[in-house]
C-alpha positions in Angstrom: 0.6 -36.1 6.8 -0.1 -33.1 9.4 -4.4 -32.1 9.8 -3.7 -29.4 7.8 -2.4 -31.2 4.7 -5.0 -33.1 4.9 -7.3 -30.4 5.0 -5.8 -29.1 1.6 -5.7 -32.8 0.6 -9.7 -33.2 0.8 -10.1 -29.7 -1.0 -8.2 -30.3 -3.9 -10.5 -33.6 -4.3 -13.3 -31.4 -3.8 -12.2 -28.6 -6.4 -10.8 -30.5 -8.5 -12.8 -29.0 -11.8 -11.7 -25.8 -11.3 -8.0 -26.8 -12.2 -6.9 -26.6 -15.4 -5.6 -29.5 -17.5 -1.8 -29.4 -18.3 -0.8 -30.2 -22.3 -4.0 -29.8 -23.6 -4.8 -26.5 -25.4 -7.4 -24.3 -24.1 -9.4 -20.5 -24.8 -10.2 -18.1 -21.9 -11.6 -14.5 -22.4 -8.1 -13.9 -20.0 -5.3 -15.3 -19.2 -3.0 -14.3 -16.3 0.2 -14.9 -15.8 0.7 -15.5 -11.4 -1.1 -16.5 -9.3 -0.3 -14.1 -6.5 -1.4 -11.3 -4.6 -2.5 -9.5 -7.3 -3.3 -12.0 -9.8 -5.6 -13.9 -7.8 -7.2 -11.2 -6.3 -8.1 -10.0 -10.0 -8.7 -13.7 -11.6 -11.6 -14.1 -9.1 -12.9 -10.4 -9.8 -13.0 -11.3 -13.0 -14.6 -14.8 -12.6 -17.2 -13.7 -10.5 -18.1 -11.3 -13.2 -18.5 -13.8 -15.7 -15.6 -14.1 -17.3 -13.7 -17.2 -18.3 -10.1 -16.8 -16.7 -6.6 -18.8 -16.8 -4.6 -18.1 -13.7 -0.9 -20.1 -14.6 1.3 -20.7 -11.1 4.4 -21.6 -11.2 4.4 -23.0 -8.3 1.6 -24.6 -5.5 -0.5 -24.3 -2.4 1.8 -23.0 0.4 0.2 -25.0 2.8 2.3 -28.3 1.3 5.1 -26.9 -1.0 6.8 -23.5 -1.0 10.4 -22.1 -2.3 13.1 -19.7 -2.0 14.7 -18.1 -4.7 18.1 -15.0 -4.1 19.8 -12.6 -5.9 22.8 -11.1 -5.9 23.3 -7.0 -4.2 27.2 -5.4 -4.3 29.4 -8.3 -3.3 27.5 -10.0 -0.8 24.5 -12.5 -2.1 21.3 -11.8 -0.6 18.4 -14.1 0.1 15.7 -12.8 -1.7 12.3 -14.6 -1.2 9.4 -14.8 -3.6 6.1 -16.3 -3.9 6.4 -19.2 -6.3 3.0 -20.1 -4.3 -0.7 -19.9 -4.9 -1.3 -16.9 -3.1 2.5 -15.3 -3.6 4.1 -13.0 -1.5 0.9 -12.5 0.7 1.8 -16.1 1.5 5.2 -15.1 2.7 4.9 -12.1 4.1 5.2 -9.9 7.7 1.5 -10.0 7.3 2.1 -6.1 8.4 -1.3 -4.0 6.6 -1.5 -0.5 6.1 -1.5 2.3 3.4 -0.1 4.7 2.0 0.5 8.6 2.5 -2.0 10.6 1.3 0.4 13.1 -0.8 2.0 9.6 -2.0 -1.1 8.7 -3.8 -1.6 12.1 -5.3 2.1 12.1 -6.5 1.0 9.0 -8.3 -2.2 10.5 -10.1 0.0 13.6 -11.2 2.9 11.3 -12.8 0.2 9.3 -14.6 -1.8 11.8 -15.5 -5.0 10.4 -13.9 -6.8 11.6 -10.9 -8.7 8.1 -9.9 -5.4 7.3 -8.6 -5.3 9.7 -6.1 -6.2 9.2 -2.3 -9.6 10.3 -2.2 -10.7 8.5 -5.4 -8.9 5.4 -4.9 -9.5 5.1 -1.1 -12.9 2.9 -1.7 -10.6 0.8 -3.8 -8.5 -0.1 -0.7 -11.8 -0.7 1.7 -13.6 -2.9 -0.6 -10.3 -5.2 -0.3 -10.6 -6.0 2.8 -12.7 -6.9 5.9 -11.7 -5.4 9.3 -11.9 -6.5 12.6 -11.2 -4.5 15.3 -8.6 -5.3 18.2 -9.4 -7.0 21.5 -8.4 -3.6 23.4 -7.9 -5.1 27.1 -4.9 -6.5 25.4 -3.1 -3.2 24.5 -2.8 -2.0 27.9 -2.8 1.7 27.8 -2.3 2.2 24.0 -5.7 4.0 22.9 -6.4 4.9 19.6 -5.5 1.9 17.9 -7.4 2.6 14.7 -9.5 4.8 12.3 -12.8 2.7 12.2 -14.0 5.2 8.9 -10.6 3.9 7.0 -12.6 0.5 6.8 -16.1 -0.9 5.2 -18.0 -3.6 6.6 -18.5 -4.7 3.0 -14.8 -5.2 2.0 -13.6 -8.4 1.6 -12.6 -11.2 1.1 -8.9 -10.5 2.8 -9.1 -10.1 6.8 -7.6 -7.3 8.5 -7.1 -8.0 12.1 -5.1 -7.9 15.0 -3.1 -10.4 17.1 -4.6 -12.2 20.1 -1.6 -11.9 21.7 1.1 -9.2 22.2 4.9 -9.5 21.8 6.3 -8.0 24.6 8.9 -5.9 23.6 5.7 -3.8 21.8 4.4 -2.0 24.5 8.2 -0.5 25.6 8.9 0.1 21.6 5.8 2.1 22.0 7.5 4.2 25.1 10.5 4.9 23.3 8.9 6.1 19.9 7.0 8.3 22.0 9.6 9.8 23.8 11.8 10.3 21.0 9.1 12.1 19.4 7.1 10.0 17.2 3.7 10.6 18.5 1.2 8.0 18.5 -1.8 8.0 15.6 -5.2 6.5 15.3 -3.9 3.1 13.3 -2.1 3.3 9.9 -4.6 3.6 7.2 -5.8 6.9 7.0 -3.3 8.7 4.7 -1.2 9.2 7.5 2.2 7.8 8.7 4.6 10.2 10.4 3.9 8.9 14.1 3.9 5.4 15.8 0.9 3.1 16.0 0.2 -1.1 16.1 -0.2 -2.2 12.4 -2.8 -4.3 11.1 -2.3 -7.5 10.2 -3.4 -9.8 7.8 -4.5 -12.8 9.5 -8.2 -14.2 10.4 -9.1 -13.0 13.9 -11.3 -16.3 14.4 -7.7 -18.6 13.4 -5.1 -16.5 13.8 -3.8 -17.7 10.6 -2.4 -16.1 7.3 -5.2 -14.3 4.8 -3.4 -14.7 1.7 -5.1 -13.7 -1.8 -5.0 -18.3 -2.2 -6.6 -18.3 1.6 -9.3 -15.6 1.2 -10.2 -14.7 -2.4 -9.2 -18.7 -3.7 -10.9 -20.2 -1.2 -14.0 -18.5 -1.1 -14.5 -18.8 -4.8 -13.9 -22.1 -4.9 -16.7 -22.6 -2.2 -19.0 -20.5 -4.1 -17.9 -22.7 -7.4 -17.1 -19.0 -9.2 -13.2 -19.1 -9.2 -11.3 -19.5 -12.2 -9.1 -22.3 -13.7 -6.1 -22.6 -11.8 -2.8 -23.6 -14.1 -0.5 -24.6 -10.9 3.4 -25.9 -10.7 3.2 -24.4 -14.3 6.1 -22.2 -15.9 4.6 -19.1 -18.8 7.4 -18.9 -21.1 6.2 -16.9 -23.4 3.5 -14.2 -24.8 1.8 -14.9 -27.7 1.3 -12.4 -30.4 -0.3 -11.3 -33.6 1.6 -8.6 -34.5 1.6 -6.3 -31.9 -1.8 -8.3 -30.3 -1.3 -10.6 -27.5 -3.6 -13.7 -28.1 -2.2 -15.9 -25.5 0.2 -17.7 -23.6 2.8 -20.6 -24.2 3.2 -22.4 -20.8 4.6 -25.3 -19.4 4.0 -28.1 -16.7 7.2 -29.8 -15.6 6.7 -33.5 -15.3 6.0 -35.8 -11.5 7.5 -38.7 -10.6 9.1 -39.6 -14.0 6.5 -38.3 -15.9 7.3 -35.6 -19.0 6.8 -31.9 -19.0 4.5 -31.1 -21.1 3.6 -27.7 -24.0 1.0 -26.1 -24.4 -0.8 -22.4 -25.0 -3.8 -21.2 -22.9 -4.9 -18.8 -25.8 -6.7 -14.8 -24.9 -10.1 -14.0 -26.3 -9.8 -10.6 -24.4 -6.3 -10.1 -23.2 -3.5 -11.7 -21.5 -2.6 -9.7 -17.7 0.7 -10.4 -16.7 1.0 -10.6 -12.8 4.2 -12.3 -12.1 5.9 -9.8 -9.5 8.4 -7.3 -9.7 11.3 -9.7 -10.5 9.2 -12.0 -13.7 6.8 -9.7 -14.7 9.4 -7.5 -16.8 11.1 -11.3 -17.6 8.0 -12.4 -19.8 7.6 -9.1 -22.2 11.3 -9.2 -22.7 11.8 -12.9 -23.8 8.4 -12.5 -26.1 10.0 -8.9 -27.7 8.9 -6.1 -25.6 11.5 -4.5 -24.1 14.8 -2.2 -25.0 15.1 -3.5 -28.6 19.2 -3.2 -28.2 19.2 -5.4 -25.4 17.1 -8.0 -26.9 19.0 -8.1 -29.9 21.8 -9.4 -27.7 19.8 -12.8 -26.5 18.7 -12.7 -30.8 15.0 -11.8 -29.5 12.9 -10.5 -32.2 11.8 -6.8 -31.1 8.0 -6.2 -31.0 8.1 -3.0 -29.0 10.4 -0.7 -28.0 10.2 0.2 -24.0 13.5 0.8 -22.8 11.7 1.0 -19.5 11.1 -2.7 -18.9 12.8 -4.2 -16.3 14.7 -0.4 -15.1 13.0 1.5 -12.0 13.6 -1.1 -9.5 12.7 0.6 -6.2 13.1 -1.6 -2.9 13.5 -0.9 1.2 16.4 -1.6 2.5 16.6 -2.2 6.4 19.4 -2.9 9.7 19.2 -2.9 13.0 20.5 -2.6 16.3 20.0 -5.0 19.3 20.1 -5.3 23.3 19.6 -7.9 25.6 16.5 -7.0 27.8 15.2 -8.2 31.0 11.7 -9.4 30.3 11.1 -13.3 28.6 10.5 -13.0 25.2 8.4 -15.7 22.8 11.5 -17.3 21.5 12.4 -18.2 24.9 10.0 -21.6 25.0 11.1 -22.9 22.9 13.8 -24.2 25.2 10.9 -25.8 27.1 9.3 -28.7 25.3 6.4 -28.9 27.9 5.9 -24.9 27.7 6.3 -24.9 24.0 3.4 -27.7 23.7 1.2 -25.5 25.7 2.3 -22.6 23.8 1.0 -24.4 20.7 -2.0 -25.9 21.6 -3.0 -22.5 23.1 -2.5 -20.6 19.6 -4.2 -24.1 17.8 -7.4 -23.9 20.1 -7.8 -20.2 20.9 -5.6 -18.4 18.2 -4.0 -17.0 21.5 -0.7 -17.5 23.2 2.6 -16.3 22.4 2.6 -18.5 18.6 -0.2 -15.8 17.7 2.5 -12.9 17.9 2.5 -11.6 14.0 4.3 -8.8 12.2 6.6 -6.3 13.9 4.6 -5.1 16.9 4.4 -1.2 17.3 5.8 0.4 14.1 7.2 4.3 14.1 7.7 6.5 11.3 9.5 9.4 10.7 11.8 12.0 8.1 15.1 12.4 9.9 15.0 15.3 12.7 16.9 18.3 12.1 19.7 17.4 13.5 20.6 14.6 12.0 18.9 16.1 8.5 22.0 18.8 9.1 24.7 16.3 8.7 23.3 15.0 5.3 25.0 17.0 2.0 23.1 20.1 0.4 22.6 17.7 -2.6 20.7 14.9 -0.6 18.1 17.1 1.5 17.4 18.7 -1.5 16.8 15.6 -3.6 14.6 14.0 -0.3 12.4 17.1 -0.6 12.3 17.4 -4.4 11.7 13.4 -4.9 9.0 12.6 -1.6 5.9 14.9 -0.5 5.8 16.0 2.7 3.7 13.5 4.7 5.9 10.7 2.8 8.1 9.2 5.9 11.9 8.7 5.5 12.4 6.1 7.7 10.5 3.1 9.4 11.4 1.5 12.7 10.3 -2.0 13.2 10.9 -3.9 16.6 11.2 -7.4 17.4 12.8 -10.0 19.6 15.2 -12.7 19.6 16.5 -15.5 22.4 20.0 -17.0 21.8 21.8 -19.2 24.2 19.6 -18.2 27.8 19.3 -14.5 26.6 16.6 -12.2 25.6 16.9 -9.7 23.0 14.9 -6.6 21.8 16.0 -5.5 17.9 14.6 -2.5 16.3 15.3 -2.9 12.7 15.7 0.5 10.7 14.1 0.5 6.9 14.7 3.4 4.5 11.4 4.1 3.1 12.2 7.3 1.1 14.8 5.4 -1.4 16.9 7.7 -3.6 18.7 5.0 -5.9 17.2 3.0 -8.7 18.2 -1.0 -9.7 16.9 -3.3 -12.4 15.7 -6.7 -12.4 19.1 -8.3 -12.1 19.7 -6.1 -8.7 23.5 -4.9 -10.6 22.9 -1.6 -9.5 24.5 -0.5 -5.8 21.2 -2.3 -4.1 19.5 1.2 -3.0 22.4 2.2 -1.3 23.8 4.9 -3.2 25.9 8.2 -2.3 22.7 10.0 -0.9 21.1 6.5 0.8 24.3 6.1 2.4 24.4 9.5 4.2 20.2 8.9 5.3 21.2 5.1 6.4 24.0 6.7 8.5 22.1 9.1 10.2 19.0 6.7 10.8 21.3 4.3 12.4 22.5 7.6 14.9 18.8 8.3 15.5 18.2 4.5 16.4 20.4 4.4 18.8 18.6 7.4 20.7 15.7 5.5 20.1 17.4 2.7 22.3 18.6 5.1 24.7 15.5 5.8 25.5 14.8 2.1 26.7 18.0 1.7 28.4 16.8 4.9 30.0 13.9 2.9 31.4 16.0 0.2 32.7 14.3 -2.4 30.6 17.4 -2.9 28.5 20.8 -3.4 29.0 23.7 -0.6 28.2 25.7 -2.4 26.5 24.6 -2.9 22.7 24.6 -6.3 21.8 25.0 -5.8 18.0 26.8 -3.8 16.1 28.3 -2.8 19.6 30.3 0.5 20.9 33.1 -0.3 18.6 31.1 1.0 16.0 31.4 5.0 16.5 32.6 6.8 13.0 30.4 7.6 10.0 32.7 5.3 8.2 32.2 2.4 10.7 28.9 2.5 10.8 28.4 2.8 6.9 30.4 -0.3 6.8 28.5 -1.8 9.4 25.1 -1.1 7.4 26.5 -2.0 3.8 27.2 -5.7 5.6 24.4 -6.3 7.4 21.4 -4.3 5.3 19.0 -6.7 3.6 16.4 -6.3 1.0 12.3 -5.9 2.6 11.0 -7.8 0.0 8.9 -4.6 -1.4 10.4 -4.6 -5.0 8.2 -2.4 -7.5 8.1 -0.3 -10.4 9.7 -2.5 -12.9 7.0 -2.4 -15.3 6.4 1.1 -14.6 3.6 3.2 -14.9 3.5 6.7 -16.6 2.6 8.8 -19.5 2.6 8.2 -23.3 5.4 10.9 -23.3 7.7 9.7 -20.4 10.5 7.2 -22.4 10.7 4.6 -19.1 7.0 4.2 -18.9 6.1 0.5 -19.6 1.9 0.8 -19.0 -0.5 3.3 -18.8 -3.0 4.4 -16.1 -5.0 1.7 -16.6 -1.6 -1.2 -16.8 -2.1 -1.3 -20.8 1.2 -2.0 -22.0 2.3 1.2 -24.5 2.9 -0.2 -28.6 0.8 -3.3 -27.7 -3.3 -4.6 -27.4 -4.8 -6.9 -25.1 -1.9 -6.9 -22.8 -1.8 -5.4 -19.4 0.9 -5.5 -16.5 -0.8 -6.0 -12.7 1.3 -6.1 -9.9 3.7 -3.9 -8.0 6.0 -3.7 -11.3 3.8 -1.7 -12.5 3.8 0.6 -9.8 5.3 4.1 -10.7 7.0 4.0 -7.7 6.8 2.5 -4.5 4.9 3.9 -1.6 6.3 4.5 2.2 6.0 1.4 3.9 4.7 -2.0 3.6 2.9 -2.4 -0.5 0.1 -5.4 0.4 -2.6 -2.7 0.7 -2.2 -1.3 -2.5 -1.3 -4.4 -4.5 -4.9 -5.6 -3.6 -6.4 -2.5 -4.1 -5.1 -1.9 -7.4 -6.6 -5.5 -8.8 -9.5 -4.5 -7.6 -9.5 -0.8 -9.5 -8.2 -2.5 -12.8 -11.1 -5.6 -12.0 -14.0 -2.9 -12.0 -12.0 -1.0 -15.2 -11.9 -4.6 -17.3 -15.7 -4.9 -16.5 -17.0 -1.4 -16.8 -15.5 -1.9 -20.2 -17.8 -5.1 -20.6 -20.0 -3.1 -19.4 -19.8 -0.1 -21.6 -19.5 -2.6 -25.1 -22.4 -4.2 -24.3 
């Protein structure tokens, strides 16, 4: 057993009480459904407040057990990871933080119809989230401006917001070509504004250099305070509850160790049970307890509770690709080749959370809506649907760089993610995968303005003219469409499958406050119930919107009493 499984080891002895006990029948004023970034978060909101709180995992502490799970996109099959982990897909993730556009948020408040949502009065929502350290500058050569020290509140917390000790080396020259191709650098990304170039955030302790997941910071530091709630873990909800049209709980189910049976039971709602299970399960568990498109349920011979057609529809996702060269500086991969460098490699980044094991993310990140001549080539129909469907400051595509060594070689990538998605899927992903007629013409003309991008580097010298990958056989619209449709992959950022809205819009799932519509004490919180999903990387505003619905469930309290 590695230090750091025995670390987790002697906690779980430790914290033993605050785990719940599978097969035996228990009340909590709530009971949520994932134990992810967003359900954690909220469960120890709501714990700390007093309240008695279920969180059911399916799965357990990523530190000693983790999982992959795919689905399928057009013909290929796609891995497609999720957080069956304490701590979900902040446990898995590029660790990249930032936030959204400003005119993003307020397109939100205008399709919900409430203002709260909009950047101004949901910005303290996204500070009190998190605690921010500020970068070791000397590293970052002559980058300035790293960051907006007003975007951040000394009293956020408990998630850290750092940077690395250590910088990849392809960064700095990413840096140099965003510039030159135009996308100017800004003070740090979480401001309201994207359209630029600037180092990301990252979500790692700056004292460690490891991962601050919701199960690393929130977990964790209610379990030392003894405030956290009772943690369900390796355990399966298979079903709502109801009274009617009232959810009162929660049928769940802890498969069996070592020989041992599986075992039934409910975890029963005084208040309300949250569902929190990500974009992929959260629309699962309404539909297979009645709440969903009533025809479609009928099929499966699922009694209908509530009509939402909208359950499980508005999938929005990134797609991304990329383009590499070799380049003529080492990169981190490279010592791996060297056991005696790799060990020092390691035992720098164990001792001094420094070293080239502390590179995180993807580096230097640019952001831009296609230039106008590439925006020329796209049909009438698609530039008018990009400026009817995305405000102005919303960025159309994201360019994320890292490296790669393979067989003696060095390579730089710049991967190329469409943030500005114009096609819709569903929870099975049997839709064209984001990649419709439109998204087809913006991928090909991103993947023309990439390679100026790299241009710009070979420019410099510091990579090589020939293009490693897709390479210059791939020249024609057609060719590089094909190249993209078999080589794109999914970012991971699927939202809006529980989708939020008005009373009056037919694919709306939950309300402003993630009430599900035709139903009581039942909410959705998680990115499904995002109305749509923002430019760029969604960590930010998963945490920040379990903490708006946390202070919403207690002023409510609050209010009663």
């Amino acid at each position: 057993m590695s230090p750091r499984q025995e670390k987790v080891v002697r906690i779980l002895q430790d914290i033993s009480s605050f785990f719940g006990v599978p097969g035996t029948n228990a009340t909590f004023d709530y009971v949520i459904t994932g134990g992810g970034t967003a359900g954690l978060a909220l469960g120890v909101r709501l714990a700390a407040a007093n309240f008695s709180v279920a969180v059911i995992e399916a799965g357990g502490f990523y530190e000693t057990d983790n999982s992959n799970l795919s689905v399928g996109a057009t013909d290929r099959t796609l891995l497609y990871a999720r957080g069956k982990v304490l701590g979900g897909s902040s446990a898995r993730n590029n660790l990249v933080y930032h936030r959204p556009t400003i005119g993003s948020l307020q397109k939100w408040a205008d399709e919900v119809g409430e203002q709260s949502w909009n950047w101004e009065n949901h910005l303290p929502d996204y500070k009190k989230a998190v605690n921010f350290t500020a970068p070791n500058e000397s590293l970052y050569g002559n980058a300035t401006n790293l960051y907006d020290a007003s975007a951040f509140d000394s009293a956020g917390g408990p998630v850290h917001v750092s940077y690395s000790n250590f910088v990849d080396p392809f960064a700095p020259w990413a840096r140099q070509a965003y510039i030159a191709a135009g996308l100017a650098p800004i003070a740090g990304l979480s401001s309201g504004h994207l359209l630029g170039s600037s180092y990301s955030g990252l979500l790692i302790d700056p004292t460690t250099g490891r991962r601050s997941s919701s199960e690393a910071s929130y977990l964790q530091s209610a379990l030392n305070a003894r405030t956290a709630p009772s943690i369900y873990k390796n355990t399966l909800a298979t079903e709502i509850v109801f009274d009617g049209n009232k959810a009162i709980g929660v049928a769940a189910l802890t498969a069996g160790t070592y020989g041992t049976p599986s075992v039934n039971f409910t975890l029963s709602a005084r208040n309300e049970v949250i569902v929190s299970a990500g974009a992929l399960q959260s629309p699962q568990l309404p539909m297979v307890s009645g709440i969903g498109n009533c025809s479609e349920l009928a099929a499966f011979n699922i009694t209908c509770k509530v009509n939402l057609p909208g359950v499980g529809k508005n999938l929005w996702e990134h797609i991304d690709f990329g383009i590499s060269h070799a380049v003529n500086f080492q990169v981190a991969g490279s010592a791996a080749s060297n056991a005696s460098l790799a060990n020092d490699i390691l035992n720098s980044y164990l001792s001094s959370a420094s070293g080239p094991d502390a590179i995180e993310g993807t580096g230097y990140i640019g952001w831009e809506k296609l230039p106008q001549a590439n925006r020329q080539q796209l049909s009438n129909n698609t530039g008018a649907l990009l400026s009817s469907t995305f405000p102005s400051d919303w960025p159309e595509i994201e360019y994320l760089p890292h490296t790669e060594y393979s067989n003696g070689t060095s390579y730089g990538v710049i991967n190329c993610a469409l943030v500005a998605p114009l096609s819709r899927g569903t929870v099975s992903l049997a839709s064209p995968f984001c990649l419709g007629t439109a998204n087809r013409q913006v991928a090909v003309e991103a993947f023309k303005r990439l390679r100026t991008i790299w241009q710009g580097l070979v420019n410099t010298g510091v990579a090589s003219p020939v293009e490693a990958s897709p390479g210059s056989t791939v020249q024609t619209d057609a060719q590089i469409l094909q190249f993209v449709q078999e080589n794109l992959a999914p970012v991971w950022h699927a939202s809006g499958t529980c989708k939020m809205g008005q009373r009056n819009d037919s694919m709306a799932v939950v309300d402003s406050n993630g009430a599900v519509f035709g139903s009581s004490g039942l909410r959705v919180v998680d990115a499904s119930a995002f109305p749509f999903l923002p430019p760029g990387h969604p960590t930010s505003t998963v945490y920040a919107f379990a903490k708006k619905i946390a202070d919403v469930i207690i002023q409510g309290r609050n209010e009663t009493n």
